[in-house]
N, C-alpha and C positions, 0 to 999 in steps of 0.2 A: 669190717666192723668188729666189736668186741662184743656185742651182745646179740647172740641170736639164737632163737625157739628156745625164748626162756632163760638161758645162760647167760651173765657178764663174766667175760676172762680179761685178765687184767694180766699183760705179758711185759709191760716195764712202767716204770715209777720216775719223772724226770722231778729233779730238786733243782729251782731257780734261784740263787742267793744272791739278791741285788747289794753291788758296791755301790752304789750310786741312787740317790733318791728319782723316784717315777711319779711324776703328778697324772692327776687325771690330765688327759687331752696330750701327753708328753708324746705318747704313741711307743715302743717297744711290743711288749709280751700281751699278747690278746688271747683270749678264748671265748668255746662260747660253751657255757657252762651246763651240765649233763649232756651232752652230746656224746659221751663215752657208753653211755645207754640209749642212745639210735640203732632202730634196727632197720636202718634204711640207709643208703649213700649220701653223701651229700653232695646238694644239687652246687652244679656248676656256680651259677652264679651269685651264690652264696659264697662259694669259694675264693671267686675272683675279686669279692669284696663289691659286687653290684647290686647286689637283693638283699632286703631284713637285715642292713646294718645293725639294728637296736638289739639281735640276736650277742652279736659280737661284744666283749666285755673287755675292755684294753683295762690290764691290770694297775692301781697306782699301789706302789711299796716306798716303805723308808730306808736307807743304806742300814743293812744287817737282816732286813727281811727275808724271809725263805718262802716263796710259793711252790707248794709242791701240787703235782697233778697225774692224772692216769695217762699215758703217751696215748692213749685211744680218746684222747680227750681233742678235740680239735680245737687245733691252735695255730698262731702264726704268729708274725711282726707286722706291726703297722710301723709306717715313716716314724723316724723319730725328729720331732720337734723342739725338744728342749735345748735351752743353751746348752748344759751340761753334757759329760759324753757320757754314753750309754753304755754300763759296766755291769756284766753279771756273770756271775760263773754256771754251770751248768753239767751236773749231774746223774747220769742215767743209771738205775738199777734194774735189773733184767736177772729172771733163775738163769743158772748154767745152762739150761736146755735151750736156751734161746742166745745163746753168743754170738757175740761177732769174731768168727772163726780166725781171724787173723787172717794174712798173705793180702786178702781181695782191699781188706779197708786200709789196710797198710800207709804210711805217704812217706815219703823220704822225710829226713830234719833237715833244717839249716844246719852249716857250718858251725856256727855259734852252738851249738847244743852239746858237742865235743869239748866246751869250754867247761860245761856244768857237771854238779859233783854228780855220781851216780843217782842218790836220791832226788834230784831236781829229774835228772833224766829219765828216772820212773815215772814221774808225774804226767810228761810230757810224753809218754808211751799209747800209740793209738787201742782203741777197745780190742780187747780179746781175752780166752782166760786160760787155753794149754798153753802149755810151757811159759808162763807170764811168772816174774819170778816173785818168790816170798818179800815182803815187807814188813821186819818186824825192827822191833828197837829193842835192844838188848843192853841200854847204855851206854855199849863200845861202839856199837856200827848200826848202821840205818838198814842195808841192805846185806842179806844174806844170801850167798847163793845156791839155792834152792829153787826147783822151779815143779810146777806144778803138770805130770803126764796127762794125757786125754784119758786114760781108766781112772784120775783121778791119786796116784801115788803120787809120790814126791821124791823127785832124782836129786841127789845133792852136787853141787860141782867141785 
């Protein structure tokens, strides 16, 4: 839970930015709304999607919409029913104290990814933030190589 005796802490921020229009009843991105301010578990069968559906709030958005929310917010997918295919991109912000350390989240790439300029291959870089390298635009180049130590310096390469 995110709130308790008293306190909400609020450890990451997820940004949903729908390609693709969601109507009511489409089914995608659901929530159920203050539940990031429960100082209690939630009950199983709430979970499992069997009890107090009317709690649950399946989001409708228009392609360019952004829903943001507390990641202590409960949330999930329902079926998607739309003709349309289901497009959204999805964003997590988190302070540095709470990173995802690299090595464990890690996943190999496809082949194809060897194909892509350096800056696509940033993009496509699993979460972490030591040694993750600088991204700036300087005009000339996308990627500079610089990367970011665990005390926080910056090693040049």
């Amino acid at each position: 839970n995110s709130y308790a005796k008293g306190q909400m802490r609020c450890g990451m921020i997820v940004c949903q930015f729908q390609l693709a229009d969601v109507n009511e009843g489409d089914g995608g991105l659901c929530v159920i709304p203050g539940s990031h301010k429960a100082n209690f578990p939630m009950p199983e069968e709430i979970a499992r999607y069997e009890k107090d559906r009317e709690l649950v709030y399946n989001v409708p958005c228009k392609a360019g919409d952004m829903v943001i929310f507390n990641e202590a917010t409960i949330h999930g997918t329902l079926p998607w029913r739309a003709k349309q295919q289901r497009r959204s991109l999805l964003y997590r912000f988190s302070p540095n104290y709470l990173h995802f350390a690299g090595g464990v989240y890690e996943t190999s790439m496809p082949d194809w990814v060897d194909e892509l300029t350096p800056a696509q291959q940033a993009v496509l870089e699993p979460p972490y933030i030591y040694d993750r390298p600088i991204i700036e635009d300087d005009s000339v180049s996308i990627i500079r190589p610089k990367r970011v130590r665990p005390d926080g310096t910056i090693r040049e390469e």
